[in-house]
C-alpha atoms as one frame of an Amber mdcrd trajectory, in Angstrom:
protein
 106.374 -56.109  94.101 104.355 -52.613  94.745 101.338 -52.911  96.493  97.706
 -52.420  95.550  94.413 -51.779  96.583  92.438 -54.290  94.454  88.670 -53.307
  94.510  86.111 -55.232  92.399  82.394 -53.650  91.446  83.965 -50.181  90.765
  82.145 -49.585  87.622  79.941 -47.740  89.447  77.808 -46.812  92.323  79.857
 -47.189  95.889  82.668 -49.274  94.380  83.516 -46.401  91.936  83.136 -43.877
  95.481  85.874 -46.663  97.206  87.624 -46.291  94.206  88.108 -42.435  94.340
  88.369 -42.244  98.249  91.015 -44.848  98.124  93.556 -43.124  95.622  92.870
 -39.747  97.124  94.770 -41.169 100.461  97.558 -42.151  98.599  96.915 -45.823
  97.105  97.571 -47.338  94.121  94.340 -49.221  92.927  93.656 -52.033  90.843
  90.080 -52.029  89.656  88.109 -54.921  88.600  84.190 -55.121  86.749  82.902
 -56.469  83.824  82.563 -52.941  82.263  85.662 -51.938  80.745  84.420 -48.749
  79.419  83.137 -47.350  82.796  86.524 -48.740  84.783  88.390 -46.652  82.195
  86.366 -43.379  82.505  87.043 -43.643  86.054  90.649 -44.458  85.950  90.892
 -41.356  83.987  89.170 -39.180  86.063  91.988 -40.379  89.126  94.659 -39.440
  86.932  92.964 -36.489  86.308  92.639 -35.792  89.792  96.582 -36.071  89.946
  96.595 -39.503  91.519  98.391 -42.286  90.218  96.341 -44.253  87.001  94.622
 -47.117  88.495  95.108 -50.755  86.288  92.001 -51.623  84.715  91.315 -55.086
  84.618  87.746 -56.613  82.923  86.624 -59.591  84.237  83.330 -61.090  85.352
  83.387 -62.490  88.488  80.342 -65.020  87.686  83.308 -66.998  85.864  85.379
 -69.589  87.836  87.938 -68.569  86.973  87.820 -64.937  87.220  89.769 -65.048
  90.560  92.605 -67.314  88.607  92.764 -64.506  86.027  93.283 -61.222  88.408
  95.774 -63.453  90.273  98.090 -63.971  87.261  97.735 -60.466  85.799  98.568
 -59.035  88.933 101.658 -61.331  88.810 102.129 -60.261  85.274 102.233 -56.911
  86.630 104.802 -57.309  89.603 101.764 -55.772  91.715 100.311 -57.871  95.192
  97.629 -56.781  97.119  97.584 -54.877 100.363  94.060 -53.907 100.482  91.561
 -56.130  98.447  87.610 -54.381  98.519  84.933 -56.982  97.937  82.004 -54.642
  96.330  81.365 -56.551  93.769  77.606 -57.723  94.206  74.439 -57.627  92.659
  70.024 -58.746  93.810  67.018 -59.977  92.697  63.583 -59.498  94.179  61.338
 -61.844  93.468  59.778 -65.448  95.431  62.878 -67.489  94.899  60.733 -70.053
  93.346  59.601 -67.818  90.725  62.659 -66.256  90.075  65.223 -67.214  87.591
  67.342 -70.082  89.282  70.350 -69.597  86.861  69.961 -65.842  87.929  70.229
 -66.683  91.295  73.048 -69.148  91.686  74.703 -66.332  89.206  74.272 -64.065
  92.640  76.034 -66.785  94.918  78.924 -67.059  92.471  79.523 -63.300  92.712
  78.156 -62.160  96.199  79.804 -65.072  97.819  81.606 -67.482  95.842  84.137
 -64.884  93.984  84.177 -62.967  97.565  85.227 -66.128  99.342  87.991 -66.748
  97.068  89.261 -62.904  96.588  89.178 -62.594 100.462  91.856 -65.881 100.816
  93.628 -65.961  97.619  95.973 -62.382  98.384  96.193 -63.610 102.316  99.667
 -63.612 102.559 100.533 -60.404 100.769  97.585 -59.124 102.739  99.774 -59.578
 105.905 103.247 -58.764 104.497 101.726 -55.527 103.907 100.131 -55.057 107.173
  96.678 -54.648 104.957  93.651 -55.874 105.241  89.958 -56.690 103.465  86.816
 -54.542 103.084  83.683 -56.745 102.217  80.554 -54.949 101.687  77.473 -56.403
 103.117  74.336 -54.719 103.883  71.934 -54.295 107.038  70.148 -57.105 104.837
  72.778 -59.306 106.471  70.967 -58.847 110.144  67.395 -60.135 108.694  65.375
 -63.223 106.797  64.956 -62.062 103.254  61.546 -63.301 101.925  61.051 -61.263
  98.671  64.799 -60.987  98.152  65.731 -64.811  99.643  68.772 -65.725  98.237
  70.189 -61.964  98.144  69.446 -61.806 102.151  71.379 -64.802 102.192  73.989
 -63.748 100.455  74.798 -60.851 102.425  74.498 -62.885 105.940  77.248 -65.028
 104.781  79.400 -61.926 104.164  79.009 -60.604 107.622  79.326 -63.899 109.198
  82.295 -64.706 106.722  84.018 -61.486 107.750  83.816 -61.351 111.212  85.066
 -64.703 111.486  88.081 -63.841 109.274  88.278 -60.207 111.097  89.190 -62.999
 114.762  91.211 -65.637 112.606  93.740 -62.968 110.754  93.822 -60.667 113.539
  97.064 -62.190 114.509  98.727 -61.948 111.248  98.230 -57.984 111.093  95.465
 -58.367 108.442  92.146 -55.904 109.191  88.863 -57.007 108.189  85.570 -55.073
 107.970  82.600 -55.519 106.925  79.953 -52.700 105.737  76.662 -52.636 106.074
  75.370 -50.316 104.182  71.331 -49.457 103.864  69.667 -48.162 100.677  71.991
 -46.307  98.586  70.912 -44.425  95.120  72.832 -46.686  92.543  72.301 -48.801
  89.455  71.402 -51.987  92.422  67.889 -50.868  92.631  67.378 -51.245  88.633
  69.261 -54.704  88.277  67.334 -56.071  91.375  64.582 -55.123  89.746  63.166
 -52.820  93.407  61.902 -49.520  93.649  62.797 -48.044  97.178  59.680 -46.367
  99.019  59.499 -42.931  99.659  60.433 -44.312 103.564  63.451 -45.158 102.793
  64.511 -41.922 101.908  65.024 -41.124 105.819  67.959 -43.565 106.045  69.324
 -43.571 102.433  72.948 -42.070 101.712  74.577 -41.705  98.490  77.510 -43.607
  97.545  80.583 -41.410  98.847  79.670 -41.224 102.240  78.977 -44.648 102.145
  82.483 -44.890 100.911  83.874 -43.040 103.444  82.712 -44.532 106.602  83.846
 -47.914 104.994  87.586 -46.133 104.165  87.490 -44.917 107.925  86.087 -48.389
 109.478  88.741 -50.432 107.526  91.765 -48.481 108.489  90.399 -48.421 111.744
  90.451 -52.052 112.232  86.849 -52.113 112.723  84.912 -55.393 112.747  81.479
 -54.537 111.619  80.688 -50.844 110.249  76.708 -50.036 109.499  76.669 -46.952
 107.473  74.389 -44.153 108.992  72.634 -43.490 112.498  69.226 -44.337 110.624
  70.526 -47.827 110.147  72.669 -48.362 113.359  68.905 -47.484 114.998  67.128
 -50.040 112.350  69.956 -53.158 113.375  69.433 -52.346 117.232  65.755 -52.290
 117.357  65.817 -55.645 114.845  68.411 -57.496 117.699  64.889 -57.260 119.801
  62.638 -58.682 117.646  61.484 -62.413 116.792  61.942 -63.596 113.127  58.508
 -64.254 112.921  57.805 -60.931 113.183  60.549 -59.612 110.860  59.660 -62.015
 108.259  56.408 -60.281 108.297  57.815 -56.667 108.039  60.493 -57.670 105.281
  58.007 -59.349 103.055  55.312 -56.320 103.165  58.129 -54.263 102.865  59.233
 -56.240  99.182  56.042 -56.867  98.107  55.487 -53.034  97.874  59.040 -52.277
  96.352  59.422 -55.023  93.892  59.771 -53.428  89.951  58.074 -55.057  87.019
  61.503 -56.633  85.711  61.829 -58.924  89.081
């Protein structure tokens, strides 16, 4: 079977960036998103580039058995995994008791759930290949949430999940990283229904670099990789403070960026 590099979320934003930094070091990529369309302009765009033509393969990971359904293709295909990229994720900012609960247990099944089972289901090809796993998490991950609960929540469980799984497979060969991105200009802020302040501006980057530290973390068998000085400075300072007080500073912080479709 060849091997792939399976990424999921690469419709757009930094899973399309993984996408394109991936093939241009020489891997063959499977891509995975509900969008069909967008996965295809982008596949082109590789080939265009003179890289192999990713697979496209449309699924929505809020299904059960979305997971099921990449497995088998990829069998169909005589393709396994070497690399498999968890971007696949998605917010909502709002009080979680306001907020739509179907909406939110929608975010579990995708930000955790499908992430869970991607992360095991490929484990063994995942070592034959000497490969490894790239979840993206955010600097989200290192806080209490209150605004954005549940999508806080989500994104600790990734960071705990992975650095557990970066000791446990360690011995099998398999890498595991996960990145911690901060804000990042992409289609997130308009689903999760935020507007970024003009503050955040100091420790945004776009996409691609973004995409490239988590390239470079994951091949270099790094646990934990926050994207950006701004936001290695922001974690830091946050390991020193009480979560009273950061519970304070987060929900000021989405009171004043929360967009009238939250």
């Amino acid at each position: 079977m060849k091997p792939i590099t399976l990424i999921t979320g690469a419709s757009s934003g930094i899973g399309a960036e993984l996408a394109q930094v991936f093939a241009a070091n020489g891997h063959d990529l499977v891509l995975v998103a509900r969008r069909q369309d967008r996965l295809q302009a982008l596949a082109d765009r590789i080939a265009a580039s003179g890289r192999p033509r990713p697979i496209v393969l449309a699924e929505d990971l809020e299904e059960r058995d979305a997971v099921t359904k990449i497995a088998a293709q990829l069998q169909l295909l005589d393709v396994e995994p070497q690399f498999v990229v968890n971007n696949a994720g998605f917010g909502l900012a709002g009080p979680a008791a306001a907020l739509d609960r179907a909406g939110q247990l929608a975010m579990i099944d995708v930000n955790v759930r499908a992430l869970t089972e991607l992360s095991l289901a490929f484990v063994d090809s995942l070592a034959r290949r000497r490969g490894g796993i790239l979840n993206v998490a955010s600097i989200a991950a290192f806080m209490p949430g209150p605004g954005m609960a549940v999508y806080y929540a989500t994104k600790a469980y990734v960071l705990s999940f992975s650095e557990a799984l970066h000791h446990e497979l360690a011995g099998r060969g398999i890498r595991v990283t996960a990145l911690c991105p901060g804000p990042v200009p992409t289609e997130f802020q308009a689903r999760s229904g935020m507007e970024l302040p003009a503050a955040a501006k100091i420790i945004e980057l776009p996409p691609a670099r973004v995409a490239e530290i988590g390239y470079a973390a994951l091949m270099r068998g790094q646990r934990v990789a926050i994207a950006g000085a701004g936001n290695k400075l922001a974690v830091a300072v946050m390991r020193f403070l009480p979560n009273a007080l950061l519970l304070r500073l987060v929900d000021q912080r989405t009171q004043g960026t929360r967009g009238g479709g939250a």
